[in-house]
N, CA, C and O atoms as a GROMACS GRO file, in nm:
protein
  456
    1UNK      N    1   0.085  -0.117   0.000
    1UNK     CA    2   0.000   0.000   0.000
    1UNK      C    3   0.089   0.123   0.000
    1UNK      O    4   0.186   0.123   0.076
    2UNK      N    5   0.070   0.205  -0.061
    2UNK     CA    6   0.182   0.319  -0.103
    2UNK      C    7   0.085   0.434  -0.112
    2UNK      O    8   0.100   0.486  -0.222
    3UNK      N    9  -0.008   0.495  -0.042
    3UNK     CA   10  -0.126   0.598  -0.043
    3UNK      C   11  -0.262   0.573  -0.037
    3UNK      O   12  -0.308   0.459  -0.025
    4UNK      N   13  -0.324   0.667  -0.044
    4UNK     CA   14  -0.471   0.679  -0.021
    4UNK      C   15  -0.559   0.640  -0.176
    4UNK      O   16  -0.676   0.619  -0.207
    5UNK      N   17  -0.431   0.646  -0.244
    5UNK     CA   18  -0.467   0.602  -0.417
    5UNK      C   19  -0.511   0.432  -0.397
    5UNK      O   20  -0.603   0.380  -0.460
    6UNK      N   21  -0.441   0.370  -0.313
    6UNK     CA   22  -0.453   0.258  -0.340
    6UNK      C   23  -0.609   0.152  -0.243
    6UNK      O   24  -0.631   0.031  -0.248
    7UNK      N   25  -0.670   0.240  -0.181
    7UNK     CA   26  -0.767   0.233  -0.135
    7UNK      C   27  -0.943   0.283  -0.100
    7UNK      O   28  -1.043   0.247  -0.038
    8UNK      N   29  -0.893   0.390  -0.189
    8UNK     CA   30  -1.040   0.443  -0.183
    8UNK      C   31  -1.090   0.374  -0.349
    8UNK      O   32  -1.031   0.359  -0.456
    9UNK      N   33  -1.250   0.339  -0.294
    9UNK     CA   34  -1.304   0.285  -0.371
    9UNK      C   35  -1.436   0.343  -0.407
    9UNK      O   36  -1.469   0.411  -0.504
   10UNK      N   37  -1.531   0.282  -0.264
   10UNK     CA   38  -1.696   0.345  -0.284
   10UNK      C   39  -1.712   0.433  -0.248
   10UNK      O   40  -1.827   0.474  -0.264
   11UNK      N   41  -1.615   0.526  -0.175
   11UNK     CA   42  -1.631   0.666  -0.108
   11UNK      C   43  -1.660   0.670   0.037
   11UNK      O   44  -1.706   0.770   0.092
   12UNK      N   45  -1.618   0.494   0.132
   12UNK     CA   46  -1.633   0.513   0.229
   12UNK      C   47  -1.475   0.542   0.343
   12UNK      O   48  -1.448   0.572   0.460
   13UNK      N   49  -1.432   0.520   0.260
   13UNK     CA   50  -1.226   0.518   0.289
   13UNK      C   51  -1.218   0.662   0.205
   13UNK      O   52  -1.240   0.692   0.087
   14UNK      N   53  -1.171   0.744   0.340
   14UNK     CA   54  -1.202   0.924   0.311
   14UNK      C   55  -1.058   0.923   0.244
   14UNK      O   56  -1.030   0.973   0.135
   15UNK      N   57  -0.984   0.864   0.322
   15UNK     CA   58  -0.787   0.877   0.296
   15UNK      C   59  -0.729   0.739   0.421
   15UNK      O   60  -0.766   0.683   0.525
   16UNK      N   61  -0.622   0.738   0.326
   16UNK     CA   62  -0.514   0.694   0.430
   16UNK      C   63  -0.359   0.713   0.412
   16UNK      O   64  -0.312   0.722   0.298
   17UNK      N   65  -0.288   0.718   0.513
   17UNK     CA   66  -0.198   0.777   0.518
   17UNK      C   67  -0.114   0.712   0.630
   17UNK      O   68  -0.177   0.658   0.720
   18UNK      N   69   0.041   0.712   0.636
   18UNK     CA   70   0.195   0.704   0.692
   18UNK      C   71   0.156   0.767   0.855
   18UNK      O   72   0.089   0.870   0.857
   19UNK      N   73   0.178   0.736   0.925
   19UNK     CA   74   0.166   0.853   1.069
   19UNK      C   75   0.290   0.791   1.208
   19UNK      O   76   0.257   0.730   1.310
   20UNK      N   77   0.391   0.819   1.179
   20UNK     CA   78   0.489   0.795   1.293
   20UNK      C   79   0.495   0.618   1.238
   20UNK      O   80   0.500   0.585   1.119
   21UNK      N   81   0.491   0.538   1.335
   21UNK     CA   82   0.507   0.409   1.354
   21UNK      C   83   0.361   0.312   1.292
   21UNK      O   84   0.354   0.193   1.262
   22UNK      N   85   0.255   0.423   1.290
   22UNK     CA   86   0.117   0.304   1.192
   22UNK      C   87   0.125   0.413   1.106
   22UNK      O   88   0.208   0.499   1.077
   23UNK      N   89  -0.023   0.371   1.066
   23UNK     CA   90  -0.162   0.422   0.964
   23UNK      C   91  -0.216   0.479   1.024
   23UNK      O   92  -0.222   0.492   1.147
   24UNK      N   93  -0.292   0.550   0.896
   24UNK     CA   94  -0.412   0.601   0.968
   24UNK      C   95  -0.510   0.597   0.815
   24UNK      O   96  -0.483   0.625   0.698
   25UNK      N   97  -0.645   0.543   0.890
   25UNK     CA   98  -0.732   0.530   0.807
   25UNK      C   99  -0.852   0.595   0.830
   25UNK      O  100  -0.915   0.555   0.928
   26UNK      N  101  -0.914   0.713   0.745
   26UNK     CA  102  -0.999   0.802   0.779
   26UNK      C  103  -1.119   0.754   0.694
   26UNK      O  104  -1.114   0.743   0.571
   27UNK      N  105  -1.211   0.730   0.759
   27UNK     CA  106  -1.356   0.663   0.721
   27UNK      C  107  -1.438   0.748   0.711
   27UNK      O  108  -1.408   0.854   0.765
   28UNK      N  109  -1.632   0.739   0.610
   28UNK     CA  110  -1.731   0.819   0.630
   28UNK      C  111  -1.809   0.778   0.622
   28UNK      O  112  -1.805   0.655   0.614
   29UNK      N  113  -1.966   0.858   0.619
   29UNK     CA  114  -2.056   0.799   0.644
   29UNK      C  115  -2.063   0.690   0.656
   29UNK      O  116  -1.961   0.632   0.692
   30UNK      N  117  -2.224   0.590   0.625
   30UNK     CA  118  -2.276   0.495   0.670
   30UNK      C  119  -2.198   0.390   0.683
   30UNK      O  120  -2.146   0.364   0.574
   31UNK      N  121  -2.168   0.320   0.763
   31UNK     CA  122  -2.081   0.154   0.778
   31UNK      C  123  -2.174   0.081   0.814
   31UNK      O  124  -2.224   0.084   0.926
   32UNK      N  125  -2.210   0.001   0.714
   32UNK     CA  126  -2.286  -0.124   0.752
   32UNK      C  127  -2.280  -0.252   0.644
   32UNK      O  128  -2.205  -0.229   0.550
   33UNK      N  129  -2.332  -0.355   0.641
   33UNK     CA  130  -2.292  -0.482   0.573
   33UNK      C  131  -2.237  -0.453   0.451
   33UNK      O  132  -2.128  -0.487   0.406
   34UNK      N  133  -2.382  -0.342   0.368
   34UNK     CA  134  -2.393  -0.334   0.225
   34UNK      C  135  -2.240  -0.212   0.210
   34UNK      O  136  -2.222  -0.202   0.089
   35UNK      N  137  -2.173  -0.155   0.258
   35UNK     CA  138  -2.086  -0.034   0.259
   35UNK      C  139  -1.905  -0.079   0.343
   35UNK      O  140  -1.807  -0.004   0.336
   36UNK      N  141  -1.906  -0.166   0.389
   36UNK     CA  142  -1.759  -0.184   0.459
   36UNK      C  143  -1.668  -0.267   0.396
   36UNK      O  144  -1.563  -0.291   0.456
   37UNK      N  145  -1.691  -0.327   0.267
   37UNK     CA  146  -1.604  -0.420   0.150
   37UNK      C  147  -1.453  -0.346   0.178
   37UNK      O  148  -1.344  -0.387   0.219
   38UNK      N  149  -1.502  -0.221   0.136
   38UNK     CA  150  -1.372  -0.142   0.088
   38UNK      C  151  -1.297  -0.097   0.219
   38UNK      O  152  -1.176  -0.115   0.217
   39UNK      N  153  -1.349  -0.041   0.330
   39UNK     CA  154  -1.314  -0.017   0.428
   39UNK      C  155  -1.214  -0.130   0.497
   39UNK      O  156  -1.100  -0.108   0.539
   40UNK      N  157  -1.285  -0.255   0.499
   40UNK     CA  158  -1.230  -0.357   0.525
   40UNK      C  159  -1.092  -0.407   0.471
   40UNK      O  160  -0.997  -0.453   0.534
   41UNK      N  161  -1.110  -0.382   0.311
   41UNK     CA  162  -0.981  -0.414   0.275
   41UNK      C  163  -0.860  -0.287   0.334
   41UNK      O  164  -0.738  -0.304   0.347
   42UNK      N  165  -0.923  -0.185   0.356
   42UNK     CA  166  -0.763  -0.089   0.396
   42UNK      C  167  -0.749  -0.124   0.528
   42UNK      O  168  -0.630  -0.115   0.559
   43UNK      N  169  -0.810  -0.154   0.608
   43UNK     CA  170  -0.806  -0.145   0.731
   43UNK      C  171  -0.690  -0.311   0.812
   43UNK      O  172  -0.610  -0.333   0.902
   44UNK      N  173  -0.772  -0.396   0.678
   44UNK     CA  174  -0.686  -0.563   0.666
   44UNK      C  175  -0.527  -0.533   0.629
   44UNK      O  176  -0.424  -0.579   0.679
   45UNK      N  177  -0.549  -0.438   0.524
   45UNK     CA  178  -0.440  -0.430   0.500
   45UNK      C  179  -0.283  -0.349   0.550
   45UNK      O  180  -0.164  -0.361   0.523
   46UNK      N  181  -0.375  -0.257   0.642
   46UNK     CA  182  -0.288  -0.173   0.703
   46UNK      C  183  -0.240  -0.246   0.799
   46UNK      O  184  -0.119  -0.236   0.823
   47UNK      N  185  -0.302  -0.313   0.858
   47UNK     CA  186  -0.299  -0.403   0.983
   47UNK      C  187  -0.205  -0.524   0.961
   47UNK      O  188  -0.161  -0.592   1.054
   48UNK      N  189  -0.179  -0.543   0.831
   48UNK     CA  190  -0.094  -0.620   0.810
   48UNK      C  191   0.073  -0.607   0.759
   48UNK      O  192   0.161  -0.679   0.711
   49UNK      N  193   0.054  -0.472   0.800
   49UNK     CA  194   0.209  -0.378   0.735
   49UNK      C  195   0.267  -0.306   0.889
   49UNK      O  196   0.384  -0.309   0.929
   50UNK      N  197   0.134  -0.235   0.967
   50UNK     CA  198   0.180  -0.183   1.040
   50UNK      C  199   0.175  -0.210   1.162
   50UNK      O  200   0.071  -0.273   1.177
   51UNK      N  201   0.242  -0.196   1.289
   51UNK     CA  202   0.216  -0.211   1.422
   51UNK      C  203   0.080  -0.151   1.475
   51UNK      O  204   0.004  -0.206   1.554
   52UNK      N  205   0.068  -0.054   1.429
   52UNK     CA  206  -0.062   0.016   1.474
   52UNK      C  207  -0.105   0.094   1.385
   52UNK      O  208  -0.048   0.168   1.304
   53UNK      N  209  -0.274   0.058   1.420
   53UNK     CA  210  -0.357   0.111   1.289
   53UNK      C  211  -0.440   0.175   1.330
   53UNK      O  212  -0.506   0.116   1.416
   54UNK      N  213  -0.485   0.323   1.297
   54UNK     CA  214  -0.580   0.408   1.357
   54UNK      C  215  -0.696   0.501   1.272
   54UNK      O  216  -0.685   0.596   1.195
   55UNK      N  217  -0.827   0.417   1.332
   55UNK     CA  218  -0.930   0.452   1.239
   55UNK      C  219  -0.956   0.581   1.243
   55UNK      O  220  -1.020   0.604   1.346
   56UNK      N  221  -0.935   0.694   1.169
   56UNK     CA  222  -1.018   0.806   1.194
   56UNK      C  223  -1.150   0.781   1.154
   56UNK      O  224  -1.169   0.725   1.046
   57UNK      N  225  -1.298   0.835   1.270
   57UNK     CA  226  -1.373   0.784   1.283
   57UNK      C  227  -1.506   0.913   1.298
   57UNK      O  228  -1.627   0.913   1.322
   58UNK      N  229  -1.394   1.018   1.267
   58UNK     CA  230  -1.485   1.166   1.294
   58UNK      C  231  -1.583   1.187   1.171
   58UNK      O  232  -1.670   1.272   1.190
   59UNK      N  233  -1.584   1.130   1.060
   59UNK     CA  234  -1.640   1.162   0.947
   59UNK      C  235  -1.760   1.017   0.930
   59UNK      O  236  -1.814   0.982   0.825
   60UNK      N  237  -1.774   0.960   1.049
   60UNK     CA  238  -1.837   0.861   1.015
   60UNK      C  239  -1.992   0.823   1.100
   60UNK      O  240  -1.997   0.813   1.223
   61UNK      N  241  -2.140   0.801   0.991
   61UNK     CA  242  -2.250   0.922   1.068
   61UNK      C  243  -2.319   0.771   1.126
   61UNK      O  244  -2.417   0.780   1.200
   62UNK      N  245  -2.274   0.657   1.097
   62UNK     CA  246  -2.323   0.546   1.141
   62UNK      C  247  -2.237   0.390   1.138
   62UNK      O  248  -2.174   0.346   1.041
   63UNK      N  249  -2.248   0.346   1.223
   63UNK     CA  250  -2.167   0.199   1.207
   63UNK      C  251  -2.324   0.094   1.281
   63UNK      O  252  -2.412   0.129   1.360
   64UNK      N  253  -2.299  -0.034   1.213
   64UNK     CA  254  -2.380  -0.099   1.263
   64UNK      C  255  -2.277  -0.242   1.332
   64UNK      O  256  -2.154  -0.241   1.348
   65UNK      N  257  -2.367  -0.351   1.362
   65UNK     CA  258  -2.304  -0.500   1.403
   65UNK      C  259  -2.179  -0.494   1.324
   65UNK      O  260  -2.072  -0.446   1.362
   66UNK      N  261  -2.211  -0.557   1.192
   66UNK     CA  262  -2.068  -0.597   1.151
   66UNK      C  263  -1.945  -0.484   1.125
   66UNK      O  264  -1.828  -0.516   1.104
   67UNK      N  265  -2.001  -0.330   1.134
   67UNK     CA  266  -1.919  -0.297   1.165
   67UNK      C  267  -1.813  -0.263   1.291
   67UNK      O  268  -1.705  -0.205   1.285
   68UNK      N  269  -1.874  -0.314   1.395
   68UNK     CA  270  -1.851  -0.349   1.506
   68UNK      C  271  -1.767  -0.474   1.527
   68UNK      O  272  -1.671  -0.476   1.603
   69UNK      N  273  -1.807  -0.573   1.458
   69UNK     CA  274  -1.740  -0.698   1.430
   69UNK      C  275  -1.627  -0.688   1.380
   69UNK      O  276  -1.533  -0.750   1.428
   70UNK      N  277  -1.607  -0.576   1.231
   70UNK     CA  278  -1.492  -0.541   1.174
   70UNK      C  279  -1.367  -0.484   1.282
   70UNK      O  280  -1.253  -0.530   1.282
   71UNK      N  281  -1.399  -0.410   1.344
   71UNK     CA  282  -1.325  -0.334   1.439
   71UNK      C  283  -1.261  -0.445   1.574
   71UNK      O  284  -1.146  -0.441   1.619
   72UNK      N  285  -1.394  -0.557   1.624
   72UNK     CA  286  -1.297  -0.604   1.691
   72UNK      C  287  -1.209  -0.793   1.651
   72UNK      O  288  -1.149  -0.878   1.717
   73UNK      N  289  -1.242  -0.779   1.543
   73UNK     CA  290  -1.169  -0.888   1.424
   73UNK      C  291  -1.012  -0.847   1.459
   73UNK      O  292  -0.919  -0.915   1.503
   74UNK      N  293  -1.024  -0.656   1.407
   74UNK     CA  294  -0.902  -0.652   1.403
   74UNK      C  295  -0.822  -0.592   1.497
   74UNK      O  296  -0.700  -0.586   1.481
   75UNK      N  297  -0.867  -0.556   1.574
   75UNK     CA  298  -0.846  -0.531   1.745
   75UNK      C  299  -0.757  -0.642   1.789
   75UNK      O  300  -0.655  -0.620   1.854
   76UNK      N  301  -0.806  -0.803   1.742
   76UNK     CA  302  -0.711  -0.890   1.791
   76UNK      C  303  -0.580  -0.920   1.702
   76UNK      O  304  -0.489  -0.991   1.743
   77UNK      N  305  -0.580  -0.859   1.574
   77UNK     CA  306  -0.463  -0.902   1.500
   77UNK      C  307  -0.336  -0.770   1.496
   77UNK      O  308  -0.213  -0.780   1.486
   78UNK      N  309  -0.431  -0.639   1.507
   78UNK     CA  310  -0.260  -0.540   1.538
   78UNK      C  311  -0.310  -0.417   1.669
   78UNK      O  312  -0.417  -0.459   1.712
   79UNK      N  313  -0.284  -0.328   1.720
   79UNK     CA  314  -0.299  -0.214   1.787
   79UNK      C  315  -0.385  -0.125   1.754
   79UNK      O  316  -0.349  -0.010   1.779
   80UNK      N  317  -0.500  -0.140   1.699
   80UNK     CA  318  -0.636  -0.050   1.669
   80UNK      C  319  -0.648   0.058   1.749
   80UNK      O  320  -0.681   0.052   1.867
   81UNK      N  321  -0.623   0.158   1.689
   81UNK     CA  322  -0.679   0.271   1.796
   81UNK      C  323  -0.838   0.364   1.718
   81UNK      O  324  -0.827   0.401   1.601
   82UNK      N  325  -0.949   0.386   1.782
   82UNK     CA  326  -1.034   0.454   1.696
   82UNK      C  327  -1.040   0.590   1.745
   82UNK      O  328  -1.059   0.610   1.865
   83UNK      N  329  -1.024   0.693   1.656
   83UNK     CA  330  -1.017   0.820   1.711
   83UNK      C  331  -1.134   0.907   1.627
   83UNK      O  332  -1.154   0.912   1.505
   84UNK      N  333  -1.183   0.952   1.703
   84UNK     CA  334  -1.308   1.113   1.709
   84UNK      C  335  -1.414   1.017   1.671
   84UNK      O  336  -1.461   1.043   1.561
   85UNK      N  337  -1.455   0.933   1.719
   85UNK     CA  338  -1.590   0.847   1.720
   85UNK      C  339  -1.697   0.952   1.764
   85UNK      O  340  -1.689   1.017   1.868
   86UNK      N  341  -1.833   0.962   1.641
   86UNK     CA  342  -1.952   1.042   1.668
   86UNK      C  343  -2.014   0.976   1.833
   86UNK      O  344  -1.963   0.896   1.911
   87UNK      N  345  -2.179   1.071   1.840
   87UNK     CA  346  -2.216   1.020   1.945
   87UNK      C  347  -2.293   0.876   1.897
   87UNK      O  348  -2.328   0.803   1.990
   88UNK      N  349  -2.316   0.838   1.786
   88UNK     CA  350  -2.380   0.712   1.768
   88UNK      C  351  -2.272   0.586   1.748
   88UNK      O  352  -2.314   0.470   1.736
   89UNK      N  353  -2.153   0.614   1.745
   89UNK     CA  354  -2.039   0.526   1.765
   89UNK      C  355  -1.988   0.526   1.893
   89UNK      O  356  -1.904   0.447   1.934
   90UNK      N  357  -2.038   0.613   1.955
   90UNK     CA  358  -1.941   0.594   2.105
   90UNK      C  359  -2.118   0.530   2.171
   90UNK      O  360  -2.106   0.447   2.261
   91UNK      N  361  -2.228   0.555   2.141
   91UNK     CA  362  -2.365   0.472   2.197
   91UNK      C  363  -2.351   0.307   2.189
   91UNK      O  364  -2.385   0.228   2.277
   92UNK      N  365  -2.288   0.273   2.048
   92UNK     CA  366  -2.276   0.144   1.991
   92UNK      C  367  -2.221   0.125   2.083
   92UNK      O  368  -2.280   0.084   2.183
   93UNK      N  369  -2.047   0.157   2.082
   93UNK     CA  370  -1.956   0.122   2.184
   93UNK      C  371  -1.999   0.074   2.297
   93UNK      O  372  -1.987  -0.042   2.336
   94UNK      N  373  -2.072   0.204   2.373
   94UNK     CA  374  -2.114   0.136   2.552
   94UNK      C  375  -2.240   0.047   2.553
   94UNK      O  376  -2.261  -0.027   2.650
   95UNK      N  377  -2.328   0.053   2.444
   95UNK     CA  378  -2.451  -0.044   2.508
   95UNK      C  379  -2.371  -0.220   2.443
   95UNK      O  380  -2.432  -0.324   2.471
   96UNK      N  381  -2.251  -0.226   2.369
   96UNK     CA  382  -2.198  -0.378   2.337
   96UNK      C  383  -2.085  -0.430   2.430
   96UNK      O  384  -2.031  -0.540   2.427
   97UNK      N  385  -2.052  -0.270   2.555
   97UNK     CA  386  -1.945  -0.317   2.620
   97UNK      C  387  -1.805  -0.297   2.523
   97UNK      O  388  -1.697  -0.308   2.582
   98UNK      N  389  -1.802  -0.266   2.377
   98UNK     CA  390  -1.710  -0.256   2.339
   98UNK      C  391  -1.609  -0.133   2.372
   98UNK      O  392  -1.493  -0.126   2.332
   99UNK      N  393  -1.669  -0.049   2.445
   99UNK     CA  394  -1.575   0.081   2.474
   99UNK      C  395  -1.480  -0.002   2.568
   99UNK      O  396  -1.367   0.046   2.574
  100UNK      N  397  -1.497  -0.107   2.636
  100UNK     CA  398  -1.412  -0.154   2.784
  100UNK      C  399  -1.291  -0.238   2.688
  100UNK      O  400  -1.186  -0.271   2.742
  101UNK      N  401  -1.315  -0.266   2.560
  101UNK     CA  402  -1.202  -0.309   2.500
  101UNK      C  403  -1.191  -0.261   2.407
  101UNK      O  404  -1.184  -0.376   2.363
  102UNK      N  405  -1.179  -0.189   2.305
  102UNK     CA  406  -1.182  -0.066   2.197
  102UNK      C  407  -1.048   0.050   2.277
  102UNK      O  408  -1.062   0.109   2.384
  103UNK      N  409  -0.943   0.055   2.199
  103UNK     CA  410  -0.907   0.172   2.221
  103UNK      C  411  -0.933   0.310   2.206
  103UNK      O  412  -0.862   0.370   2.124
  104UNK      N  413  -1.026   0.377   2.273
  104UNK     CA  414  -1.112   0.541   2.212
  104UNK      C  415  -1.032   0.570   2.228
  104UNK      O  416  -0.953   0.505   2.296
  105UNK      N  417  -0.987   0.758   2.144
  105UNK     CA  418  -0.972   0.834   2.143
  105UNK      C  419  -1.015   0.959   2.116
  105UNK      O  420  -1.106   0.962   2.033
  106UNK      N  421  -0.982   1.061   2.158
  106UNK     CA  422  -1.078   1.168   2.119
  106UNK      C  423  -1.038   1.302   1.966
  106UNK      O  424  -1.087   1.405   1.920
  107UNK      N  425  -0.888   1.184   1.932
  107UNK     CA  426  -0.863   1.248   1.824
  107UNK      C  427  -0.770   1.176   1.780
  107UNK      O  428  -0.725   1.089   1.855
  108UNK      N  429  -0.709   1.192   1.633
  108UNK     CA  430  -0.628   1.127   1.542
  108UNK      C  431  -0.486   1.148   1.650
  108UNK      O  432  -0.417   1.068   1.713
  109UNK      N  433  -0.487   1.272   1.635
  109UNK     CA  434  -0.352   1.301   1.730
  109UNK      C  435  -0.312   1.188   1.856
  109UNK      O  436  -0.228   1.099   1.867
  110UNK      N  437  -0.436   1.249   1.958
  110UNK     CA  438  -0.448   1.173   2.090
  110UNK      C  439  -0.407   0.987   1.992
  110UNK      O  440  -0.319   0.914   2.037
  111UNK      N  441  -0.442   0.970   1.940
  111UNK     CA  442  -0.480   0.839   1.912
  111UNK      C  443  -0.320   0.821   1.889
  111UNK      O  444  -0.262   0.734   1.955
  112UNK      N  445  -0.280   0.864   1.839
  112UNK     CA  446  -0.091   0.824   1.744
  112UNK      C  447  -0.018   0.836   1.848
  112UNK      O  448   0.099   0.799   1.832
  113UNK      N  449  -0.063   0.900   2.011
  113UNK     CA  450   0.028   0.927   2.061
  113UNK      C  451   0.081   0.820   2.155
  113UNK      O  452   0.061   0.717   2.091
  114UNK      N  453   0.130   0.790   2.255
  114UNK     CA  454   0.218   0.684   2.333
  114UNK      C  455   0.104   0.597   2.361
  114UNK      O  456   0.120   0.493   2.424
   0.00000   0.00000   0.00000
């Protein structure tokens, strides 16, 4: 993967990009079954290059189950961090218990940092 060229597809993978020691992968609107193909593949793939991979998550107006599933698939294979999660991603989060294992952040920055 060599840029944001090599992953945007349906328009749900905003960019991605180099950041210190990971990625960073900036997502949008809707995530759900019919919409995370493409997402999935940058996110697989970053995860498989870098130590740590960090969703930017500020541009994104819904996630459902499997996108929930996506996130903690790969939670177990590299250092996921999700940063600027809306209020309907941080709702998902606490009513599945996933905030207690999800790394939040409250920004891309916060997220890259130690």
């Amino acid at each position: 993967m060599t840029g944001a060229e090599d992953v945007r597809g349906d328009g749900v993978v905003k960019d991605s990009y180099p950041a210190g020691s990971g990625w960073v992968v900036a997502a949008r609107g809707e995530l759900d079954q019919d919409t995370l193909a493409s997402l999935e593949e940058a996110l697989t793939a970053a995860a498989d290059r870098h130590p740590m991979v960090v969703l930017d998550a500020s541009s994104v107006t819904f996630g459902d189950s499997s996108f929930l599933n996506l996130l903690l698939r790969l939670h177990r294979s590299t250092a996921l961090r999700i940063a600027a999660p809306g209020d309907q991603l941080r709702r998902l989060f606490a009513l599945t218990g996933a905030d207690t294992v999800l790394s939040l952040h409250p920004s891309v920055q916060d997220a890259l940092g130690p």
